[in-house]
N, C-alpha and C positions, 0 to 999 in steps of 0.2 A: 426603523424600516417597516412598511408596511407589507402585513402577509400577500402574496403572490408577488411582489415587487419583481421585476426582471433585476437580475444580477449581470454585468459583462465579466466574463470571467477574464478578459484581457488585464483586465484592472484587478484582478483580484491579488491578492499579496495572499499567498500557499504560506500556511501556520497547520501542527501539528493539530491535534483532537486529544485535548490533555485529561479527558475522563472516560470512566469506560461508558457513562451515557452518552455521552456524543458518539463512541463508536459504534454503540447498541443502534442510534439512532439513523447512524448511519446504512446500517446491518437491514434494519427496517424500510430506508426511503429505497434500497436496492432489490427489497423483494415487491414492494409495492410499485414502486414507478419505474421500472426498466423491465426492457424486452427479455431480456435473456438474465432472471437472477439468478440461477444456479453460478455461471457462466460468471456474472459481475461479481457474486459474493466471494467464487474462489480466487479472484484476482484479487479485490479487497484483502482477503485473509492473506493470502501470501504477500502482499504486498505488506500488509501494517506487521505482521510476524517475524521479516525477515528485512525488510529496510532495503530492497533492492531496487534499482531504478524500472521505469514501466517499460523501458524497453526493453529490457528484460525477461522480463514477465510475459510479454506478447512473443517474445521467442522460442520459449519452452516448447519440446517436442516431446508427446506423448511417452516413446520410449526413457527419457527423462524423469518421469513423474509419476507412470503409471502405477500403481501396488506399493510404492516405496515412501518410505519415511522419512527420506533425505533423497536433495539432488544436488548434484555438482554442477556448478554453470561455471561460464565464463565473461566475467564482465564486458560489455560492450567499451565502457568508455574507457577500465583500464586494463583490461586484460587479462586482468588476476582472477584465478580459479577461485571458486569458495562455494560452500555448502548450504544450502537452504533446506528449513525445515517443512516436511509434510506431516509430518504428527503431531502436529497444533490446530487446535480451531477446526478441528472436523474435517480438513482438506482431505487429506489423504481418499476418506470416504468419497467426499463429495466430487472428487475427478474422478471416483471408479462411477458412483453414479451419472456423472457427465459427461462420460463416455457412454456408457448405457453400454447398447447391442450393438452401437454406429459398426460399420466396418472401416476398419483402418490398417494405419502402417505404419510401423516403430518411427519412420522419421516422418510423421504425419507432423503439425504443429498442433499444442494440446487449443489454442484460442484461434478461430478459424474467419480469415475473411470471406464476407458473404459473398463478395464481388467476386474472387476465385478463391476457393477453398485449397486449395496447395500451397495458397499465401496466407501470416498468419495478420491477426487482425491490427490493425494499425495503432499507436499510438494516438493519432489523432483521434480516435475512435473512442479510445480509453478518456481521452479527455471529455470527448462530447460528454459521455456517460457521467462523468465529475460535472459538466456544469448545469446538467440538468437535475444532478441531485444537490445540489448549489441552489438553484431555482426552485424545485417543489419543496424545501427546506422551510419557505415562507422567512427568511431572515435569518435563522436560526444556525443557519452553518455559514457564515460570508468569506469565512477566507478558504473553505474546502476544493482543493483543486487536486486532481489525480498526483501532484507533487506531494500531500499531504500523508499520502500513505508510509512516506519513505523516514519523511520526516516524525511523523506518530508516530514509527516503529522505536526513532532513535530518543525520544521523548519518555516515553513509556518505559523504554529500557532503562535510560540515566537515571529516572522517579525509583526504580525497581531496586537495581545495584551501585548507582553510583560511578559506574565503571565510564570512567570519559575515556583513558586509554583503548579500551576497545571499539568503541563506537568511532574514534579518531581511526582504527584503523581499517575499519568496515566503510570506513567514509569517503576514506582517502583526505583527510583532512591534515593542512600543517602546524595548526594548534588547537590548544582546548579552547580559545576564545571562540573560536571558525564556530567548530562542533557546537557551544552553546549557544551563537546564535542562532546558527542554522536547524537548530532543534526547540526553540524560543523558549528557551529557558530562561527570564528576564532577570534581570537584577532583582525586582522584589521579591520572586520564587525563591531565590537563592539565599535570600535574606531568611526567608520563612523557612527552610531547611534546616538553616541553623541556629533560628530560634530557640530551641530547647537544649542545644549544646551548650556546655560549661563544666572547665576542669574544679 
């Protein structure tokens, strides 16, 4: 693929970021080529940290998030309460400083739509933001799509501990097959994990 090539993200097939260069690099096309990087980066982080879907994430309400190092949400798609971390990755800091001095209001939304600010910022927004850093990527990210964060989180996690039962239950998933694909964890990976095993 040739650098500046257009990518359609339509077609893109959403795969995790299985090193911490690709995340680093990601970390970098978000302060460089986007309008608002404070803003993108703390979505990024909470997002690849805690494995929760983007709709999610654009819901958060300041009172939710502010000063704290844990927040309780409630999954959109299935209901179920669970905890997200803000004491990873700088967040916690970086929403007190992205807040600044704004004035607000506990049930303000912490990601704010431009078009009305009492609304928070779209989903589809989040994605725009994925397929332009997909594009100035010059090739080098092709399957990166706002989906990717969810999925890095649970990639990175299973690399870390192993734990597919957890990840199956953050996921909402009915087996460990679902969870490793949907975290592309290949057969050859799997092979290479257990390369050095032997009783």
């Amino acid at each position: 693929m040739k650098k500046g090539q257009k990518i359609e993200t339509a077609e893109v097939r959403s795969e995790p970021l299985k090193t911490e260069y690709k995340i680093k690099q990601v970390r970098d096309l978000i302060k460089d080529y986007t309008r608002e990087p404070l803003r993108n980066k703390i979505i990024f982080n909470i997002g690849i940290n805690n494995g929760i879907r983007t709709g999610d994430i654009v819901k958060l309400k300041i009172e939710d998030v502010y000063g704290k190092d844990y927040a309780r949400i409630r999954e959109s798609k299935t209901g179920k309460t669970r905890d997200i971390r803000l004491n990873v990755a700088n967040i916690k800091q970086d929403i007190i400083d992205y807040i600044g001095s704004k004035k607000w209001n506990d049930d303000d939304y912490l990601f704010t739509s431009h078009k009305d600010p009492r609304k928070p910022i779209s989903t589809t927004a989040v994605y725009r933001i994925f397929k332009r850093l997909n594009e100035v990527s010059g090739g080098q990210l092709p399957h990166l799509t706002a989906h990717s964060m969810r999925r890095t989180f649970g990639y990175m996690y299973y690399k870390k501990t192993r734990d597919i039962a957890t990840l199956m239950k953050l996921f909402n998933h009915s087996s460990q097959a679902i969870t490793l694909r949907y975290i592309g964890m290949d057969r050859e990976e799997l092979r290479n994990n257990l390369k050095d095993f032997e009783l």
